[in-house]
PADRENSE-653341 format. One line per field, with one value per residue (C-alpha): residue number from 1; residue in one letter; x, y, z. Coordinates in nm, 3 decimals. Each point is the difference from the previous one (the first is absolute). Layout:
REM residues N
k: c(NUM, ...)
r: c(A, ...)
x: c(X, ...)
y: c(Y, ...)
z: c(Z, ...)
This chain:
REM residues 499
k: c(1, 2, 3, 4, 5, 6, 7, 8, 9, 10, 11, 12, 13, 14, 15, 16, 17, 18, 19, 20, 21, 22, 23, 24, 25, 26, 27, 28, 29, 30, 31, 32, 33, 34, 35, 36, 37, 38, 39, 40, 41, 42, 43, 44, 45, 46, 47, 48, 49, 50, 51, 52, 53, 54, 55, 56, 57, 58, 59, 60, 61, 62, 63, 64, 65, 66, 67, 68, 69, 70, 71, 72, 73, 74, 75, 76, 77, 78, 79, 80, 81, 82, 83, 84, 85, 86, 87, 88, 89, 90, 91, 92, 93, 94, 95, 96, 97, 98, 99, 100, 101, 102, 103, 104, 105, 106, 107, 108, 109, 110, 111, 112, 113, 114, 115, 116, 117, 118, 119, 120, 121, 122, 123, 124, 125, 126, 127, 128, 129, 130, 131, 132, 133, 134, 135, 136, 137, 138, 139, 140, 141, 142, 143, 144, 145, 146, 147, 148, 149, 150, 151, 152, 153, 154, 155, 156, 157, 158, 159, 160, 161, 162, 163, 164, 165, 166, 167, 168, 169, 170, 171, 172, 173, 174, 175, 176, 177, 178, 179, 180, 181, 182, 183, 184, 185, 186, 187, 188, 189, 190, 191, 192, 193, 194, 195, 196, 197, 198, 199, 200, 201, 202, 203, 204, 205, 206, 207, 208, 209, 210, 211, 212, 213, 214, 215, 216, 217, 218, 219, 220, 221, 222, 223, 224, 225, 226, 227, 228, 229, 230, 231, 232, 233, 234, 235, 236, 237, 238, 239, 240, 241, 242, 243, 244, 245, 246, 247, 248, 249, 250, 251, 252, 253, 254, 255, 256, 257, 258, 259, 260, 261, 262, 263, 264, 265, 266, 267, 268, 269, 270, 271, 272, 273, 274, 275, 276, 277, 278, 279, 280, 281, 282, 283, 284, 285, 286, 287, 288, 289, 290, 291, 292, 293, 294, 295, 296, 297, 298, 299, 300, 301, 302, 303, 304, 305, 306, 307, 308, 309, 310, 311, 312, 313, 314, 315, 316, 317, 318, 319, 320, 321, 322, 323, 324, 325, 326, 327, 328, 329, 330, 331, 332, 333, 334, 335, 336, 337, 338, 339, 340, 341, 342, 343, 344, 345, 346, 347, 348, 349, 350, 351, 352, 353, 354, 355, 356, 357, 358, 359, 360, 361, 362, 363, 364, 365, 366, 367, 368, 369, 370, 371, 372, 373, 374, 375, 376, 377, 378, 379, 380, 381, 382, 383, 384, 385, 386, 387, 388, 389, 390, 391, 392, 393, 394, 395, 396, 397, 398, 399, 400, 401, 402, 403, 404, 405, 406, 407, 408, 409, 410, 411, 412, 413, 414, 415, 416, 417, 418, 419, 420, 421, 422, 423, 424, 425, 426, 427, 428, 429, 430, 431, 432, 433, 434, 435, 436, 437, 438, 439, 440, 441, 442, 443, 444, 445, 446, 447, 448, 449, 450, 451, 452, 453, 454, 455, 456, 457, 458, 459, 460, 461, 462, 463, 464, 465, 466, 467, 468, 469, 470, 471, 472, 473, 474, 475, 476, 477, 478, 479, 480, 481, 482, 483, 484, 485, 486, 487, 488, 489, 490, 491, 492, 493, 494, 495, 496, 497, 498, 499)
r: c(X, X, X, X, X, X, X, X, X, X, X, X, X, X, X, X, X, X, X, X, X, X, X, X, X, X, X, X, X, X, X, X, X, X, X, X, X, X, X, X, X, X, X, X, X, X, X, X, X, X, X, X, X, X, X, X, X, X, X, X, X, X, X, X, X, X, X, X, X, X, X, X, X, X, X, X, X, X, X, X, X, X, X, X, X, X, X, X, X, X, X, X, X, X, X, X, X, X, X, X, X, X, X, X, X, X, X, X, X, X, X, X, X, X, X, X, X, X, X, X, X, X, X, X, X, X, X, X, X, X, X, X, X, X, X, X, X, X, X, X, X, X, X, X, X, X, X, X, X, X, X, X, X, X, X, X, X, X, X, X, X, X, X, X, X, X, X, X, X, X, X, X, X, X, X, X, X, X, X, X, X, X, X, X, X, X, X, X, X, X, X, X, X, X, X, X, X, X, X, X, X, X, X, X, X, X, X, X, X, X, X, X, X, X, X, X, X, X, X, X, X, X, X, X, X, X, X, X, X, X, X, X, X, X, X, X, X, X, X, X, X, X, X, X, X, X, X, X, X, X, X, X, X, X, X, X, X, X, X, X, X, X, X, X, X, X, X, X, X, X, X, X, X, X, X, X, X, X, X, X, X, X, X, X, X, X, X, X, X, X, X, X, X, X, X, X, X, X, X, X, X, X, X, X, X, X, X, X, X, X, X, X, X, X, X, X, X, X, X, X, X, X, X, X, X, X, X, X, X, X, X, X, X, X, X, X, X, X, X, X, X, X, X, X, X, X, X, X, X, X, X, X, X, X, X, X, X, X, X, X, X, X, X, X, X, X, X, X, X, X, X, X, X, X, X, X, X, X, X, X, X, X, X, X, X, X, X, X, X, X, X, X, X, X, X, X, X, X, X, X, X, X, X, X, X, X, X, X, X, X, X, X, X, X, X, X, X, X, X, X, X, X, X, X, X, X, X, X, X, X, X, X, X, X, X, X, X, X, X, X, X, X, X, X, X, X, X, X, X, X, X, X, X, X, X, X, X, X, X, X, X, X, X, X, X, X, X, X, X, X, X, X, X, X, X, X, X, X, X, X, X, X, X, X, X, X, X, X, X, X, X, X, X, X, X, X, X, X, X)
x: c(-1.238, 0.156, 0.246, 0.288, -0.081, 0.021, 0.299, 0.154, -0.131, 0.119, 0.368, -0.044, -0.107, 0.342, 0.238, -0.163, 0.034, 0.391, 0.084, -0.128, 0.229, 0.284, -0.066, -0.030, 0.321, 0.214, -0.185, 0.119, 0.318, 0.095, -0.047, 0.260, -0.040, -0.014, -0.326, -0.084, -0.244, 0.026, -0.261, -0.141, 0.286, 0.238, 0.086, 0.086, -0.290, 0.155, 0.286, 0.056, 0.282, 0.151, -0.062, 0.176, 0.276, 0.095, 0.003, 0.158, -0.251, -0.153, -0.367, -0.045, 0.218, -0.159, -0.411, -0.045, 0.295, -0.026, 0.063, 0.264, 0.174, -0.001, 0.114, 0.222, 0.008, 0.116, -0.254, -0.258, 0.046, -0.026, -0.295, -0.227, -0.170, -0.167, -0.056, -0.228, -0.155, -0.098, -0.139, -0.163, -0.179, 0.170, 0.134, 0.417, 0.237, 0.359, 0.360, 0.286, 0.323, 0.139, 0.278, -0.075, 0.169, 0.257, 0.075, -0.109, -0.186, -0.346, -0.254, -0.337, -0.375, -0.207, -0.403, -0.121, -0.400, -0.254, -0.202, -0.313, -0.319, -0.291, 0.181, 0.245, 0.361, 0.140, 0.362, 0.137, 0.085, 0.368, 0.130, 0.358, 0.150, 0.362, -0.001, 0.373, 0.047, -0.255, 0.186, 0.342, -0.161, -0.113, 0.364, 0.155, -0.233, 0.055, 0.359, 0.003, -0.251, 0.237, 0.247, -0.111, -0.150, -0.316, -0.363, -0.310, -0.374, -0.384, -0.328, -0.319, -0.212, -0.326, 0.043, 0.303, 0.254, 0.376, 0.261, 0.411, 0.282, 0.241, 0.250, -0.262, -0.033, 0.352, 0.007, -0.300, 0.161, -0.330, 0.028, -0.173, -0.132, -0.237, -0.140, -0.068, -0.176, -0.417, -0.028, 0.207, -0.134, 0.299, 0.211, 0.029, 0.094, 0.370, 0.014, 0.164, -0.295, 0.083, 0.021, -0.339, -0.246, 0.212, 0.056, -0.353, -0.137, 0.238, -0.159, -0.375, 0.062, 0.132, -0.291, -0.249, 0.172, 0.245, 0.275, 0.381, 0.142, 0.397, 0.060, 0.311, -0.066, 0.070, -0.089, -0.008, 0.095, -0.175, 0.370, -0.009, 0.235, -0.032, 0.024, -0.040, -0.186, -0.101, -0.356, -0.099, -0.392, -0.177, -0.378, -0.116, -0.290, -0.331, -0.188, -0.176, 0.298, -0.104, 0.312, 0.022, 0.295, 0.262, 0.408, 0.280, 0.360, 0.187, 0.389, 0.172, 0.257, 0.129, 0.342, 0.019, -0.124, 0.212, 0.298, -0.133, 0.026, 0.304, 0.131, -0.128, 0.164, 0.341, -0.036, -0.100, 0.323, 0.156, -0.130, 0.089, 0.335, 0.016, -0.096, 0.223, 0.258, -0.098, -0.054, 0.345, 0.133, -0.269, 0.174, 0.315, -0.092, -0.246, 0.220, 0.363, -0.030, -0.024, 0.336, 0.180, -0.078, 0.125, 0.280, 0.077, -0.096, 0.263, 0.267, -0.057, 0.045, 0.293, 0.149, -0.102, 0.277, -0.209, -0.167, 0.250, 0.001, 0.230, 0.154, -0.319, -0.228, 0.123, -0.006, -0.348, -0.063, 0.153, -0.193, -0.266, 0.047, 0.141, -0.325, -0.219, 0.218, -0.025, -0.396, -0.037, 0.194, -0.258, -0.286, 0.137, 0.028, -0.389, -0.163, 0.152, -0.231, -0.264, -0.170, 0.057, -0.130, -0.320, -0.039, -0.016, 0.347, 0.249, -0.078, 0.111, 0.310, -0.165, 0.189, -0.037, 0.016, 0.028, -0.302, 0.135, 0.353, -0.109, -0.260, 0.274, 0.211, -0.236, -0.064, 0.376, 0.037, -0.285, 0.184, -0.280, 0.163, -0.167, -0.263, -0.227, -0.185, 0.070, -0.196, 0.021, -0.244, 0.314, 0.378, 0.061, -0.242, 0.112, -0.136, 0.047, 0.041, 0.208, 0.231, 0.092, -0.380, -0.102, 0.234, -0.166, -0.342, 0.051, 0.215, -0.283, -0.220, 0.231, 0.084, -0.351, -0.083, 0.287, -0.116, -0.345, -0.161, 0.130, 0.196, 0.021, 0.048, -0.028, 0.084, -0.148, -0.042, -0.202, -0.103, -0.252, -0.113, 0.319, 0.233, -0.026, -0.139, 0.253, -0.205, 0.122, -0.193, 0.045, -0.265, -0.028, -0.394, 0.122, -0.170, -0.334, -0.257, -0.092, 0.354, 0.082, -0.132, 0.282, 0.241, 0.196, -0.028, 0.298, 0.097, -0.267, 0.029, -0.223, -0.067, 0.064, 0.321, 0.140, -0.055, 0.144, 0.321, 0.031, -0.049, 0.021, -0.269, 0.178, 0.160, -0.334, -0.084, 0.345, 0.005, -0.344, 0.178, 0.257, -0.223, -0.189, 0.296, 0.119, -0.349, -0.021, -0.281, 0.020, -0.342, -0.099, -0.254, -0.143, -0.071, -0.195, -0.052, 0.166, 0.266, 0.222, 0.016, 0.279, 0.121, 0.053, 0.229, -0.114, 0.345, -0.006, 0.188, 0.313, 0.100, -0.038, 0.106, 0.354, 0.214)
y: c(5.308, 0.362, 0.106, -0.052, -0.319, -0.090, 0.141, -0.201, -0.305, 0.026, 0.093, -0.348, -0.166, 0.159, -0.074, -0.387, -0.009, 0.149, -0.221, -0.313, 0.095, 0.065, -0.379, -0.117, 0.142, -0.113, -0.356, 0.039, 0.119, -0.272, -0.262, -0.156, 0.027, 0.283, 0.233, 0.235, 0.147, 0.111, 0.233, -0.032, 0.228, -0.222, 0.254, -0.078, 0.090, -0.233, -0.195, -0.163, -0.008, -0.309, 0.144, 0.328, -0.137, -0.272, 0.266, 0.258, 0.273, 0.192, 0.015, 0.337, -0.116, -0.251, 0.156, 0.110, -0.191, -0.150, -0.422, 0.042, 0.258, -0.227, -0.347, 0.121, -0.044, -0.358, -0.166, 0.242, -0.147, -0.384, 0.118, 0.214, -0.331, -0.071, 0.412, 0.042, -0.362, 0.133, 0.318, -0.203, -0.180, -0.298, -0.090, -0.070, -0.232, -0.047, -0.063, 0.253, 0.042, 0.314, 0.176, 0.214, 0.295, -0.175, -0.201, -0.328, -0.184, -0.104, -0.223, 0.143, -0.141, 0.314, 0.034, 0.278, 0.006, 0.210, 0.315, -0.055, 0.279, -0.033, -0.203, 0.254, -0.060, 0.250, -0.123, -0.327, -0.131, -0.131, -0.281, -0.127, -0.242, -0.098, -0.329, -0.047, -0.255, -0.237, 0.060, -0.039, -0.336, -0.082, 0.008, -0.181, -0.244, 0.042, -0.030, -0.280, -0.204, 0.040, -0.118, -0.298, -0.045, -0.022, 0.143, -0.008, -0.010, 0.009, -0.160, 0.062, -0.281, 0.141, 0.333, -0.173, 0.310, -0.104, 0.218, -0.019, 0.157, 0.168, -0.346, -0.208, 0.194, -0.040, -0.373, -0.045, 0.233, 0.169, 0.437, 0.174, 0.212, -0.291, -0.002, -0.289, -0.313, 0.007, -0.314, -0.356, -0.135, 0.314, -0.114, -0.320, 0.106, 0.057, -0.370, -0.277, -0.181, -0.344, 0.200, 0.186, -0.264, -0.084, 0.347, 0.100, -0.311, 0.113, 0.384, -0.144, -0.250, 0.270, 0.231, -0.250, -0.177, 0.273, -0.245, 0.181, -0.136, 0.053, -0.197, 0.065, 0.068, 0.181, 0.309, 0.082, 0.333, 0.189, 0.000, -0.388, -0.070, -0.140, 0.021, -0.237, 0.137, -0.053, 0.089, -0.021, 0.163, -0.013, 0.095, 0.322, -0.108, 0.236, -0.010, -0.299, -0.208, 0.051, 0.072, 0.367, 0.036, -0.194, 0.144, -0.137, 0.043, -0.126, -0.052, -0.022, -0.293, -0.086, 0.085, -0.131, -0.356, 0.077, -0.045, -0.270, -0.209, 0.097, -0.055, -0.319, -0.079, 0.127, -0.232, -0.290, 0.049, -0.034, -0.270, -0.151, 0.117, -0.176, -0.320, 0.030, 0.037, -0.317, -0.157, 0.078, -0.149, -0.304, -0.071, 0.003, -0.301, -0.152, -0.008, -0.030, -0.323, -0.226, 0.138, 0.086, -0.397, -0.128, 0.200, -0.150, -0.350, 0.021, 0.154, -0.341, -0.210, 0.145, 0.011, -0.378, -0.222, -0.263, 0.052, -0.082, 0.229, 0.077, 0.299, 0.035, -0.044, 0.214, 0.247, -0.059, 0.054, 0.328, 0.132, -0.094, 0.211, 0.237, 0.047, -0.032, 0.322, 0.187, -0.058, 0.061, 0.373, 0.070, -0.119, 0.264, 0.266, -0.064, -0.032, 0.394, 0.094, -0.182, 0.291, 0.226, -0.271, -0.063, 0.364, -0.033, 0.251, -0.252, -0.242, -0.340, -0.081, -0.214, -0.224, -0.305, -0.323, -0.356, -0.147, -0.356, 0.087, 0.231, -0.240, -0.186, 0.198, 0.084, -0.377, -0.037, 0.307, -0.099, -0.361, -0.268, -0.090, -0.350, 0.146, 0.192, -0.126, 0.212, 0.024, 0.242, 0.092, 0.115, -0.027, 0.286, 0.250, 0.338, 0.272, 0.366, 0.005, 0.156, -0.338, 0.071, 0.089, -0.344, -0.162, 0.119, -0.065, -0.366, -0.084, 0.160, -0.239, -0.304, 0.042, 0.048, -0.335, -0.162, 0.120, 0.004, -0.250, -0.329, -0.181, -0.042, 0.376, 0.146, 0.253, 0.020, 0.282, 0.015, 0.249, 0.260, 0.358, 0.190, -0.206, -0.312, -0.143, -0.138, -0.185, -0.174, -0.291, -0.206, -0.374, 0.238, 0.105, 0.368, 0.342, -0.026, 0.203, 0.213, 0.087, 0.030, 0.394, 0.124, -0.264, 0.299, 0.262, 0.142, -0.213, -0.232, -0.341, -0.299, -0.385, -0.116, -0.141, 0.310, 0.139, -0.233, -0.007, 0.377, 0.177, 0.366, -0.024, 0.254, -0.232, -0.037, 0.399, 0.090, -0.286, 0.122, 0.441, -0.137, -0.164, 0.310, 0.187, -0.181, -0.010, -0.307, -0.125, -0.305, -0.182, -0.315, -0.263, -0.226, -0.275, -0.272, -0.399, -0.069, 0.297, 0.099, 0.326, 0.239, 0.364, 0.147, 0.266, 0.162, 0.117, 0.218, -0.122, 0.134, 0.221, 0.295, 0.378, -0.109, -0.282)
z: c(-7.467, 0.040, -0.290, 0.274, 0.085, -0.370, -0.025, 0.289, -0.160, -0.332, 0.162, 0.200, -0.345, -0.171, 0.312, 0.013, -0.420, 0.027, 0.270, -0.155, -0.318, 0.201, 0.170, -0.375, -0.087, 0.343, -0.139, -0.330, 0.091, 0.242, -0.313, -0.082, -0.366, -0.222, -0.086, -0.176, -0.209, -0.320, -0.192, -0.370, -0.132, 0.184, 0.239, 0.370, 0.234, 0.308, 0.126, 0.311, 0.173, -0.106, -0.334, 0.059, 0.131, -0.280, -0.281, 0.285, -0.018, 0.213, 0.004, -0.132, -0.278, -0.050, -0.049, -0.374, -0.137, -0.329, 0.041, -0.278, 0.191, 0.300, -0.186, -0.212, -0.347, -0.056, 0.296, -0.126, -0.374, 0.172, 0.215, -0.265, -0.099, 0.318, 0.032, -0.321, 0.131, 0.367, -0.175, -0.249, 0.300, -0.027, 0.371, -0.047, 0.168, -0.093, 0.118, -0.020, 0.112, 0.142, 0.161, 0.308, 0.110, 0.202, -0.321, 0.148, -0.286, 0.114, -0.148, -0.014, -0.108, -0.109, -0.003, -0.174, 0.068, -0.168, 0.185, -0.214, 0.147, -0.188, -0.270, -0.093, 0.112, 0.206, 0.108, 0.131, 0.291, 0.043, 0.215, -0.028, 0.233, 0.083, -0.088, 0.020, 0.296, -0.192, -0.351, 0.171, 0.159, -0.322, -0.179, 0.264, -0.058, -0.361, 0.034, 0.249, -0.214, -0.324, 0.253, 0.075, -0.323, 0.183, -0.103, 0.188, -0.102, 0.192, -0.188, 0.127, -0.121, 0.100, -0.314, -0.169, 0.046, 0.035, 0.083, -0.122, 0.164, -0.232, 0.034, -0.145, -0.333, -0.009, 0.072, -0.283, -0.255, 0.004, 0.038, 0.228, -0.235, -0.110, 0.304, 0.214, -0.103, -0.018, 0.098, 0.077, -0.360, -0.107, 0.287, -0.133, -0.318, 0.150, 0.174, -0.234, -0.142, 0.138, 0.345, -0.005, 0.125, 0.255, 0.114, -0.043, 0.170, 0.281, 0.035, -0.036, 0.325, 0.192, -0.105, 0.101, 0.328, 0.128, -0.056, -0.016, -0.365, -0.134, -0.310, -0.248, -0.401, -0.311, -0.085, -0.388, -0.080, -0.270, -0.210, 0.014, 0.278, 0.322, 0.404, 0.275, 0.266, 0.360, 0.059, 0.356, 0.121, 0.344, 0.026, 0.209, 0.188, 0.069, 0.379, -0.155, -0.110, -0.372, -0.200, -0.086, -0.248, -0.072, 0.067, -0.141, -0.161, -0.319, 0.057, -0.341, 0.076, -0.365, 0.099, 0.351, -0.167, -0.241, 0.245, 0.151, -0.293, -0.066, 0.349, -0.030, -0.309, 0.160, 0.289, -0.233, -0.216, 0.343, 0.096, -0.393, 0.092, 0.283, -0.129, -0.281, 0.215, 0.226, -0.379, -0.057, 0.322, -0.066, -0.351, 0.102, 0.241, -0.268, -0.269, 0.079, 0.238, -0.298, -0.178, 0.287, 0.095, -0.293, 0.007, 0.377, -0.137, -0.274, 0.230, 0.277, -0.312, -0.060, 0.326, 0.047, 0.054, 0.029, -0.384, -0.263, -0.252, -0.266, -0.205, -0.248, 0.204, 0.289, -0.289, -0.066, 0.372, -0.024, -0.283, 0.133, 0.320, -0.231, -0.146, 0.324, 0.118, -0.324, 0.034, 0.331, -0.095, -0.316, 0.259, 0.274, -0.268, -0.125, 0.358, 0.063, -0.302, 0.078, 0.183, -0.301, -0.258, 0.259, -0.033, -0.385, -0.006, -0.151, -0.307, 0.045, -0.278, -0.171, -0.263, -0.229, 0.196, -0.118, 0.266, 0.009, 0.111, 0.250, 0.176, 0.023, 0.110, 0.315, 0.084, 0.066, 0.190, 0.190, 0.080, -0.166, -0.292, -0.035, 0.229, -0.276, -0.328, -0.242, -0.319, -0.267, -0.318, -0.221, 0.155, -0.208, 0.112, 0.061, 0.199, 0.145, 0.324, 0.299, 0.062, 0.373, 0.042, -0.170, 0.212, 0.339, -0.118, -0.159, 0.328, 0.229, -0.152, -0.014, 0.375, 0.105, -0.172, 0.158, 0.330, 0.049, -0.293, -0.077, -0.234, -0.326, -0.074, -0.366, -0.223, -0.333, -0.276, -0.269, -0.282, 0.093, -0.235, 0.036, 0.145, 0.209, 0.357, 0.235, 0.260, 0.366, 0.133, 0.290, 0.124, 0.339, 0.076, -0.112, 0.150, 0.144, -0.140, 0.224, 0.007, -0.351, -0.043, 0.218, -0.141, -0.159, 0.266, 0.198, 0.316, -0.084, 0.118, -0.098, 0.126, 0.341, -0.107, -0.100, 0.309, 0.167, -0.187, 0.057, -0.373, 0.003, -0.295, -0.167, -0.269, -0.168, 0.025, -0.148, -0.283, -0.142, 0.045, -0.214, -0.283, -0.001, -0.053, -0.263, -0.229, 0.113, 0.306, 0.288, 0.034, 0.184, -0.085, 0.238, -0.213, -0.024, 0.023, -0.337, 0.033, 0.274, 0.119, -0.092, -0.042, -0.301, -0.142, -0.321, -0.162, -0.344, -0.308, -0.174, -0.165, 0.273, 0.062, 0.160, -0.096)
C-alpha cells in the first residue's frame, strides 16, 4: 500500500472513531438521567447535558472541576462517603435530596461505579436519576395510608421475604430503622398470642390453595398495648397458577371499634330509656288500679242510700279513702323515681318497719281482708325496708295469687340470717318450669292463664328491681308434692342506715 493510501486510511479510521464518539455522546446526552464521569482526583472529565444543565454549567465549566466545587460544600460533606467508597472500588448507590437551579427540590438515587484498568482505580462512573415522581408517589401513598390508618405488605413464600409499607411499622409500633421482619415466625411475634394460630393458619391456606383470607385480631405492640386490626391478603398467581407472593394490608381499627361499641351502648341506653319510660307508664296502670278502686269502692258506699250506715262508721269509710288517696299520692311520687332508682342513682328511704302491721296493711288495701291466711314467725319483727316499696311488692304478689292461682292464699314470714323471709303461696299449679327462668324478666308473662287475663308481666320484673334495691331479693320456688309453691321475699333486719 503506497504511503498515501495509508494516509487516507488512517484519516477514514479517525473520522469513523470521532464520529462514533460523537453518536456516543448524542446517546448519552439524550438520557434522561444524569452522567458523568469523574476521574481518580475527583475532577470532572464529562457531563452530559442533563448533567450540565441541573448544576447550570456550561460544559467547559464544567471539564477539570473539582466535585466539591460543583456540590457545594454541605452535599459534598453528605456525599464524600460514597466518593472515597467508589474510589476505593466499592460500587455506590444512595438517595439524596437536592435543589436544582430553578429551586425546585428534586429527589435523586445516585450510583457512583468504579473505573477499575488493570486493577487500579482510575475514576468512577456517576449515574443519578430523578426519582421524584416515584418518591412523590411514594408519600402520597405514605400519607394516604396513615390516613386511613391502613398499611400494606407482600410475602413471597417460595424465599420467605416480606415487605412493610411505612403505615404498618406504625400500626405494629415497630421502627423502620429495625428493618422489616426475617421471617413470619418474627411477624407473629406482634399478633396477640391467642390470635396467632388463627392468623397463621389463615396465611399458610392461602399460600398453599390461593384462597383470598381477611380475618380481624390483635396486634401486641412491643410497649404492651394493643390494636385491632383488619388483615385482608389475595395471592399473585405465576403462568402456572402456583402462588408467587402473597399481598396484603393491615387497617388499624381500634378506634373505629372503639365507636362502635360505644354507639352501641348509646343506642342501648336508649332503648333502656325507652322502656323505662313505657315502665313508667306500665306502673302507673299496674299499681294504682287497686287504690284508686278502693278509693271508688269506699266513695259508692258512701253515696249508698240503700246501705245504712252511721256517723262512725261513715267516718271509718272516709279514712279509709283518706288513706287509699294519700297512698295512691306516695305511690305516684315513687313510680317518677323509679327510672332513677333502676338506674342505681337514687337510694330507696329505707326505714324501720313493724312487718305484721304492714302485711296487713296491704291485704286491706288490696280488698281480701278475710281472703288471706296470714301467719307470722314473731308479730313483733322489725325490719328496714322502703314501706311504699314493700307495699307494691307484697301487693304484686297478693294480686297475682288472687288472680291467676287459687284459693287459700298465704302470707307467712319467718326468721332467716339477717332478717326474715316473707313468703306468698297460693293451691294454684304455679309457673311452669320451663317458664320459671324468665319469671323475673321485664314484660315477661307466664302460664296460659295469665295470658289470657291480659298481664303486662311487668309486676313481677318491677317487684324483684325493688327488692334488689332495697338489699333485699324476690325468688320463686316451684315446690313440691308435700309443699306448695310460693315466692319469696328475702327482707334484711333492723336496725338500718335510715330510720
Amino acid at each position: 500500500m503506497s504511503e498515501r493510501s495509508e494516509e487516507v486510511c488512517g484519516m477514514e479510521t479517525a473520522g469513523s472513531a470521532s464520529r462514533e464518539l460523537a453518536l456516543l455522546r448524542e446517546v448519552v446526552d439524550q438520557l434522561p438521567a444524569m452522567v458523568a464521569y469523574w476521574d481518580q482526583d475527583a475532577r470532572n472529565v464529562f457531563g452530559n447535558a442533563a448533567y450540565v444543565e441541573w448544576f447550570g454549567r456550561r460544559p467547559d465549566q464544567m471539564r477539570g472541576l473539582h466535585i466539591s466545587d460543583l456540590l457545594g460544600p454541605d452535599v459534598y460533606a453528605k456525599n464524600l462517603p460514597f466518593i472515597r467508597g467508589a474510589l476505593a472500588g466499592q460500587e455506590q448507590l444512595f438517595e439524596r435530596t437536592l435543589v436544582d437551579q430553578s429551586g425546585r427540590t428534586r429527589h435523586t438515587q445516585a450510583s457512583y461505579v468504579p473505573h477499575v484498568v488493570d486493577g487500579s482505580v482510575r475514576g468512577f462512573f456517576v449515574l443519578v436519576t430523578d426519582v421524584t415522581p416515584r418518591v412523590t408517589a411514594q408519600e402520597a401513598m405514605d400519607e394516604a395510608q396513615e390516613l386511613a390508618r391502613l398499611g400494606s405488605w407482600t410475602f413471597t413464600p417460595s424465599t420467605g421475604e416480606i415487605t412493610w409499607s411505612r403505615e404498618l411499622f406504625r400500626i405494629v409500633g415497630r421502627a423502620p430503622a429495625e428493618g422489616v421482619p426475617a421471617s413470619l415466625e418474627e411477624v407473629s411475634a406482634y399478633m396477640h398470642p391467642e390470635d396467632q394460630e388463627r392468623v397463621l393458619a389463615a396465611i399458610g391456606r392461602a399460600a398453599a390453595s390461593a384462597d383470598r383470607y381477611s380475618h380481624e385480631y390483635r396486634v401486641l405492640r412491643p410497649d404492651g398495648t394493643e390494636r385491632e386490626v383488619v388483615s385482608k391478603g389475595r395471592p399473585v398467581l405465576g403462568p402456572d397458577g402456583a402462588v408467587l407472593r402473597l399481598t396484603g394490608t393491615l387497617q388499624d381499627v381500634t378506634e373505629a371499634n372503639a365507636l362502635t361499641r360505644e354507639l352501641n351502648r348509646i343506642n342501648g341506653e336508649l332503648r333502656r330509656a325507652n322502656e323505662l319510660n313505657a315502665d313508667v307508664i306500665a306502673m302507673l296502670g299496674h299499681d294504682l288500679r287497686t287504690p284508686l278502686s278502693a278509693v271508688r269502692g269506699f266513695v259508692e258506699l258512701l253515696d249508698d242510700d240503700e246501705v245504712e250506715t252511721g256517723p262512725d262508721q261513715r267516718r271509718a269509710l272516709l279514712r279509709k279513702a283518706i288513706a287509699a288517696v294519700e297512698r295512691t299520692n306516695h305511690t305516684v311520687e315513687k313510680i317518677l323515681a323509679l327510672a332513677a332508682v333502676d338506674a342505681g342513682v337514687i337510694e330507696p328511704h329505707a326505714e324501720v318497719l313493724a312487718l305484721a302491721l304492714v302485711l296487713h296493711d296491704v291485704v286491706e288495701l288490696c280488698g281480701l281482708d278475710g281472703s288471706v291466711v296470714l301467719d307470722f314467725h314473731d308479730p313483733a319483727a322489725r325490719i328496714c325496708f322502703d314501706r311504699v316499696h314493700l307495699e307494691q311488692i307484697v301487693a304484686n304478689l297478693l294480686t297475682n295469687a288472687v288472680r291467676y292461682g287459687a284459693a287459700p292464699v298465704r302470707i307467712r314470714s319467718r326468721a332467716a340470717a339477717g332478717g326474715c323471709v316473707v313468703a306468698v303461696s297460693d293451691a294454684g299449679g304455679g309457673v311452669p318450669a320451663s317458664q320459671v327462668p324468665q319469671l323475673f324478666q321485664r314484660f315477661a308473662r307466664t302460664g296460659s292463664r295469665q295470658a289470657s287475663a291480659g298481664g303486662s308481666g311487668f309486676g313481677l320484673y318491677m317487684a324483684a328491681r325493688l327488692s334488689a334495691a332495697n338489699g333485699g331479693a324476690l325468688t320463686y320456688d316451684a315446690g313440691s308434692a308435700r309443699a306448695a309453691h310460693e315466692f319469696r321475699l328475702a327482707v334484711p333486719g333492723a336496725p338500718c342506715g335510715s330510720t
